[in-house]
C-alpha positions in Angstrom: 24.4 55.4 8.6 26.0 57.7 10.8 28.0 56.7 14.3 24.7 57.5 16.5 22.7 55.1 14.4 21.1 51.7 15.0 21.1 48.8 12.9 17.3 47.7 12.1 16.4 44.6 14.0 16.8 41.9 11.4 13.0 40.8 10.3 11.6 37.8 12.2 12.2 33.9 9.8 8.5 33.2 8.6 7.1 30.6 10.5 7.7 26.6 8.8 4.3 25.6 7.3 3.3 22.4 8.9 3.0 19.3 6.8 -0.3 16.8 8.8 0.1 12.9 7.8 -2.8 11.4 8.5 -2.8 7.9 10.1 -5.4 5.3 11.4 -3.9 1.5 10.3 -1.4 1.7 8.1 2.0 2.9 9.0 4.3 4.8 7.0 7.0 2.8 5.8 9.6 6.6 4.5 11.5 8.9 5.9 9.1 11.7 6.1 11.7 14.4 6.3 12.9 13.1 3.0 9.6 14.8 1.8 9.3 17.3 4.3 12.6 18.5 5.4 13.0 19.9 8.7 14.5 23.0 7.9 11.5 23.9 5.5 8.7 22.5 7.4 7.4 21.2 10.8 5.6 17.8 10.5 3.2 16.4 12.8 1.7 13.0 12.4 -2.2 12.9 13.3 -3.9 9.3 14.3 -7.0 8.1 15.8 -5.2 4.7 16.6 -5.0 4.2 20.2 -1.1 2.7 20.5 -0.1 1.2 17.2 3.2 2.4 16.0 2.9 5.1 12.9 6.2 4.0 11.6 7.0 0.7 10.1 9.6 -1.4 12.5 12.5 -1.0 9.7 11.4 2.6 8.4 14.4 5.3 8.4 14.8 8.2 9.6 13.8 9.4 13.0 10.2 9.1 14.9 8.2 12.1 14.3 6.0 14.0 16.6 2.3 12.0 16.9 -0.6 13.0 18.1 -3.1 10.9 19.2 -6.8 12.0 19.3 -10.2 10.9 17.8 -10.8 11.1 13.9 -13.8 13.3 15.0 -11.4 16.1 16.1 -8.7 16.0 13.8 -9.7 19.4 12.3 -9.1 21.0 15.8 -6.1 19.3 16.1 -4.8 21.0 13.1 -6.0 24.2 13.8 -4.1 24.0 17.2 -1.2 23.0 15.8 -1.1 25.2 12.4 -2.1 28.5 14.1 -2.1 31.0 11.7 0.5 29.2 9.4 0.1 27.3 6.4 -1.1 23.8 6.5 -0.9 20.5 3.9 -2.8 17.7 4.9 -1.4 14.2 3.3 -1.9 10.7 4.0 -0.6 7.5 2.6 -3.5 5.7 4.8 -6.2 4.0 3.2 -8.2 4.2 6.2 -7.4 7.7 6.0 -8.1 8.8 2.1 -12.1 9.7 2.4 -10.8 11.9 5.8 -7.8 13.5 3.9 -9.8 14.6 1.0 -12.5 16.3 3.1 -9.8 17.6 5.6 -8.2 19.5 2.4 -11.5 20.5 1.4 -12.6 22.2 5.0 -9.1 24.1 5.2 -9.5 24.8 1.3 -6.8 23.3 0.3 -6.7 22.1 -3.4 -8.2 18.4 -4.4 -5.2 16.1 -4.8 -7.0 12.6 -4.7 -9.4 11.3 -6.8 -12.8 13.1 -7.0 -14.6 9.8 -6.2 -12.2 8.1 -3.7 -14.9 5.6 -2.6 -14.4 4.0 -6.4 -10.8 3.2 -5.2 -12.1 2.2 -1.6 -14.9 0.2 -2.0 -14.4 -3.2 -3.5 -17.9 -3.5 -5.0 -18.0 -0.1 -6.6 -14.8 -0.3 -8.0 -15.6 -4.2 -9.8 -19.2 -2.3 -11.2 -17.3 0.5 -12.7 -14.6 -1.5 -13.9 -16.3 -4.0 -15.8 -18.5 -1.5 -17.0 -15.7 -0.3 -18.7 -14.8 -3.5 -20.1 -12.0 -4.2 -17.8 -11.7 -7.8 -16.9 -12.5 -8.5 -12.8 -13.2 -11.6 -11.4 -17.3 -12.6 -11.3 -18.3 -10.9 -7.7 -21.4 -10.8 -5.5 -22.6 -8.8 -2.9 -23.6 -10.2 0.3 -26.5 -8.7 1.9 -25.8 -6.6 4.7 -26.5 -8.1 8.1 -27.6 -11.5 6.3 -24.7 -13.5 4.6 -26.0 -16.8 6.3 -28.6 -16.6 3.7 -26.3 -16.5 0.8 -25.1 -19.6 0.1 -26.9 -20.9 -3.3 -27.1 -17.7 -5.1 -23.1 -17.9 -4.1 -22.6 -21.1 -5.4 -25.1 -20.6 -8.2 -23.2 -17.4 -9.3 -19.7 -18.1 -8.6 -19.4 -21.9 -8.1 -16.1 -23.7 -5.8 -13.6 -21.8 -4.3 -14.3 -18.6 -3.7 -12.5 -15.7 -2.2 -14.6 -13.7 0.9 -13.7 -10.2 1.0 -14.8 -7.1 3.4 -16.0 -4.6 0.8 -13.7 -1.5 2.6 -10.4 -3.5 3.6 -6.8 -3.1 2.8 -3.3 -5.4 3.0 -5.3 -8.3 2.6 -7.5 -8.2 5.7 -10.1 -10.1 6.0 -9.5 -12.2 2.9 -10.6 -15.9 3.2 -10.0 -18.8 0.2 -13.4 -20.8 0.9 -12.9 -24.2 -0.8 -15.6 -26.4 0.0 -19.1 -26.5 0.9 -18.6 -27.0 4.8 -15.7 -23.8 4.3 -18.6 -21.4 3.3 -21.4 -22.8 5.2 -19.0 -21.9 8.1 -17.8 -19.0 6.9 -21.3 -17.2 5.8 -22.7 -18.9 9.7 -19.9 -16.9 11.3 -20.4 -14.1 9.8 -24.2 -13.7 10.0 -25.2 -10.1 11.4 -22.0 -8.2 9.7 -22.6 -5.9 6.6 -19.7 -5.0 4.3 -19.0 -8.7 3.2 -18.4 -9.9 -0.9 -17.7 -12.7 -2.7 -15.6 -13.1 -5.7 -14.5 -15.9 -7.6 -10.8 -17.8 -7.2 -8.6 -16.6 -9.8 -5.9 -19.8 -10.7 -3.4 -17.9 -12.5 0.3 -15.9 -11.4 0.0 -12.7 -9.3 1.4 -9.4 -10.4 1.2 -5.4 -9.7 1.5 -2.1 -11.7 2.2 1.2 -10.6 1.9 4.6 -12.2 1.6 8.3 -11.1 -1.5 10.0 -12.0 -1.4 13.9 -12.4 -4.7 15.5 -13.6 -5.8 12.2 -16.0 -2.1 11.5 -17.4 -1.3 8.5 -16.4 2.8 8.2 -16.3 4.5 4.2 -15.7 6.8 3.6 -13.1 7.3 -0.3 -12.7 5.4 -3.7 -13.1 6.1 -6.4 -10.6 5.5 -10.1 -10.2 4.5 -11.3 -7.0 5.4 -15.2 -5.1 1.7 -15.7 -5.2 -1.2 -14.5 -3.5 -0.2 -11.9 -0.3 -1.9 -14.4 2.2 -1.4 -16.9 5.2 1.5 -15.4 6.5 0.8 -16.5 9.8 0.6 -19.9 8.3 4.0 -19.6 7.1 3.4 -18.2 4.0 6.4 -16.2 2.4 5.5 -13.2 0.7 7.3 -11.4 -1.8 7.7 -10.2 -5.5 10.6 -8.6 -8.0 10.1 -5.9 -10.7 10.0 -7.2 -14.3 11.7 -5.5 -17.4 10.2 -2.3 -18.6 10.4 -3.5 -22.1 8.5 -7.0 -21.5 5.1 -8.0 -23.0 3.9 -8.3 -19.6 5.1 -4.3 -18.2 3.6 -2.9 -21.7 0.2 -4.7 -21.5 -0.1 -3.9 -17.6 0.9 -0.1 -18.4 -2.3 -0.2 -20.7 -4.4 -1.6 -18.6 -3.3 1.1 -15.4 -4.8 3.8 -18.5 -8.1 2.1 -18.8 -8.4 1.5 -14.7 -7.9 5.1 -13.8 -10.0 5.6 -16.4 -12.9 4.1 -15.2 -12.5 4.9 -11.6 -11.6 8.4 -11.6 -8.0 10.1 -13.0 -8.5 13.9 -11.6 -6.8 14.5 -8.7 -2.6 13.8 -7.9 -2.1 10.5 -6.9 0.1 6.7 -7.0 -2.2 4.8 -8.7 -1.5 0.8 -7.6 -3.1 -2.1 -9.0 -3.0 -5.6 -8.4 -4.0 -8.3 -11.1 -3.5 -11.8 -12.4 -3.1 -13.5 -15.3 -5.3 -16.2 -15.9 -5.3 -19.3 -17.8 -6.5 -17.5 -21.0 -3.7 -14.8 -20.8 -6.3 -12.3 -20.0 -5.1 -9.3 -17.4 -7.8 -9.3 -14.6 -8.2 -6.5 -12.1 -8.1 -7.7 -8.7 -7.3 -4.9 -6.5 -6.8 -1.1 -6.8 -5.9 1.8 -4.7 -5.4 5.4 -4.9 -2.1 5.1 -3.2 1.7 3.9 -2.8 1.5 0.4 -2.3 2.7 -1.6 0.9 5.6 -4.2 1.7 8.8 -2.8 0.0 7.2 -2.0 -3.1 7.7 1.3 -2.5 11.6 0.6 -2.4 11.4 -1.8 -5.7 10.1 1.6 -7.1 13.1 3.6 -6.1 16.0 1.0 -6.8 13.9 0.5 -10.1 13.2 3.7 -11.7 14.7 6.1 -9.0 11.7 7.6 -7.4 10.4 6.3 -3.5 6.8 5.6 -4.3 5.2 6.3 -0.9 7.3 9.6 -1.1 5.8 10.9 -3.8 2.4 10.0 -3.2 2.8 11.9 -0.3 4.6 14.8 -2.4 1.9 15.4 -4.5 -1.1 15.6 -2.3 1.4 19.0 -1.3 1.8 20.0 -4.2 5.3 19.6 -4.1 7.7 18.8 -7.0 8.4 15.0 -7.9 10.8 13.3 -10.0 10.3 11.6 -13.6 10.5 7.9 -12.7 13.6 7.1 -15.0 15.0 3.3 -15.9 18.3 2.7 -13.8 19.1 -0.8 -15.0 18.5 -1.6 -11.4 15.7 -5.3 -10.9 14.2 -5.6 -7.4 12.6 -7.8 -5.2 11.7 -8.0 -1.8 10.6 -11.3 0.3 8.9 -11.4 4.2 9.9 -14.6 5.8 7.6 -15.4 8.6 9.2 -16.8 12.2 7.1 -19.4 13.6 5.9 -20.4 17.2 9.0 -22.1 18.7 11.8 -20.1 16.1 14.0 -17.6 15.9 16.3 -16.0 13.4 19.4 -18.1 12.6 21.0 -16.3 9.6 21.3 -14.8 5.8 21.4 -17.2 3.5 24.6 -16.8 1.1 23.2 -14.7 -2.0 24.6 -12.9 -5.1 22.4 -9.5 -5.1 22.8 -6.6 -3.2 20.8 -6.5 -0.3 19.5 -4.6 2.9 18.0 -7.6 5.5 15.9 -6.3 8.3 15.4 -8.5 11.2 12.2 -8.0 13.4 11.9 -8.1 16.7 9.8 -10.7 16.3 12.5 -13.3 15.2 15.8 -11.7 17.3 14.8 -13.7 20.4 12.6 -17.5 20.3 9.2 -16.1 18.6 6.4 -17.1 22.0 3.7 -16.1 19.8 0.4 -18.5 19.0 1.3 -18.0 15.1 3.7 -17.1 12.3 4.9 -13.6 12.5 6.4 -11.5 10.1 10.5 -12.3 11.1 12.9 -11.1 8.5 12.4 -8.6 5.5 15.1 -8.6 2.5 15.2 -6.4 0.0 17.5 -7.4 -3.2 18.8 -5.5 -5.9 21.0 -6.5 -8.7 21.6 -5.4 -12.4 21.8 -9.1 -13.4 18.0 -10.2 -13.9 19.3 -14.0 -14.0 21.4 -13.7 -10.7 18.5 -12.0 -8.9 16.3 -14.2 -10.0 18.1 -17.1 -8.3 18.4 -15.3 -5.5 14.7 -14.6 -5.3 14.6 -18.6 -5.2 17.1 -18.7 -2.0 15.2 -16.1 -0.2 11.8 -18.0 -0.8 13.1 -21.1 0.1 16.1 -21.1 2.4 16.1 -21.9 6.1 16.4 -18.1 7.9 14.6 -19.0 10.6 14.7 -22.5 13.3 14.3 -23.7 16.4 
């Protein structure tokens, strides 16, 4: 370079590809820039839900830019916002999995969930294809669209008292009703006369428990087993929820493990996905398949996950549908659990019980000032960690039973 010359001006940074997360009902419960860091990409959250909040009250990190607009334009709205930059569509929505996939598929992006995500969606399908298999599900029927009224003795006849209602396409419990007597489903199948969508299934009396795995392109790799309080219901009623991971090495984690192979299996195991499934254990010791989806699971399961075997599980579903690197899930010697205390009409939060475990207690707003609500709301959310499996599990006890909430 001689004294008269110019430096070159210094080439302009390539433009951050944008990361779109999908949302309709379920809200993400991560730090998204934990996936999608904000020096590497800009992230834009996409919903068609007019004003519910796309983060979880007690998720970290800080709110990301959302954009509200009808599912119907969603492809325009990435196309505004990508440009001529690259673009990954993700989603931990189950509302939002049919719309992801086809999303990736219009911007030809490669096919990260499963080929058939209806299998994983739809309640019916996925019993059919599941007991074709030979994988245990409870006894189910169809109702017939627009006509449930009419149902009642081929229900009875089939399935007998109780019986669990369902909404075929539903997620986080909604919509579930325990009918118990006659007058229950007359009522229930006269309420609902005119709907389609509805099954039946029959009332499982057994313990509650989930299983998790990562599926990459039909390997399916284990991550953690859980046990649950009981069924994830009545919360409103007063119901605590809650659940705690279970030794790797237990009859229960290596029997569940197997039966995460034969469900992903049946249902579909292409794609790059957090395979969750739900299931009980019945009177006979038989594993039966109670609900699956194609994606991280909800409450602070996800969490259990990371304390557990060190990977986030909502983060790396997310992670792979971009084709993004994820960590082998790896023993830590950590036990979890996690318990939702409901605040009641009348109540408000009046402390932490005294526990051994590590823990991280969220209070909602819900229960920080006298809850005026018609019902029980979701109040306090603990999360407890401990290396001692016998001092956790006492403390599981306290959480599920302890006064954290009063008039």
């Amino acid at each position: 370079m001689t004294g008269t010359d110019s430096p070159l001006p210094a080439a302009p940074a390539p433009a951050r590809p944008l990361a779109v997360i999908l949302h309709s009902r379920q809200p993400l419960t991560t730090d998204i820039a934990t996936v999608f860091p904000a020096e590497e990409w800009d992230t834009m959250v996409l919903t068609d839900a007019e004003d519910d909040a796309v983060l979880r009250e007690d998720a970290p990190g800080r709110a990301p830019r959302v954009r509200r607009v009808p599912r119907t334009a969603w492809a325009e709205a990435i196309r505004d916002g990508a440009g001529t930059r690259p673009v990954e569509i993700v989603t931990n929505d189950e509302y939002c999995l049919i719309s992801c996939a086809e999303l990736r598929r219009e911007f030809g992006l490669a096919a990260r969930h499963p080929d058939r995500p209806e299998h994983y969606i739809d309640k019916v399908l996925m019993k059919a294809r599941l007991d074709a298999a030979g994988v245990r599900v409870p006894r189910f029927l169809p109702l017939p669209d627009g006509e449930p009224g009419a149902a009642y003795e081929a229900v009875v006849a089939r399935l007998g008292l109780p019986v669990v209602a369902k909404p075929r396409r539903e997620a986080n419990s909604r919509g579930v009703s325990i009918l118990r007597t006659e007058a229950e489903l007359r009522g229930w199948l006269a309420q609902h006369q005119g709907e389609p969508g509805w099954q039946v299934e029959e009332y499982l009396d057994g313990t509650f428990h989930h299983v998790n795995s990562v599926v990459t392109g039909g390997t399916t790799t284990p991550v953690q087993t859980g046990s649950y309080l009981g069924p994830l219901l009545d919360l409103p009623s007063g119901r605590r929820l809650g659940g705690w991971t279970v030794p790797d090495d237990s009859t229960l984690a290596r029997r569940a493990q197997d039966l995460n192979v034969a469900v992903v299996a049946a249902l579909g195991g292409e794609g790059a996905f957090v395979v969750h499934t739900e299931f009980a254990v019945d009177a006979k010791d038989e594993l039966v398949v109670v609900e699956v989806a194609a994606r991280a699971p909800g409450a602070l399961v996800s969490e259990l996950a990371r304390l557990h075997a060190g990977v986030n599980l909502e983060e790396v579903n997310l992670a792979l549908q971009a084709g993004l690197p994820v960590p082998e899930p790896e023993p830590t010697g950590v036990q979890a659990a996690w318990v939702w205390v409901p605040v009641m009409p009348g109540e408000r939060y009046r402390g932490t019980p005294p526990m051994r475990s590590e823990r991280r207690v969220h209070v909602r707003k819900a229960a920080q000032e006298t809850h005026t609500g018609t019902s029980g709301a979701l109040g306090v959310s603990a999360l407890l960690w401990s290396t001692d499996p016998s001092a956790l599990a006492a403390d599981v006890d306290v959480a599920a039973t302890a006064e954290w909430c009063g008039a």
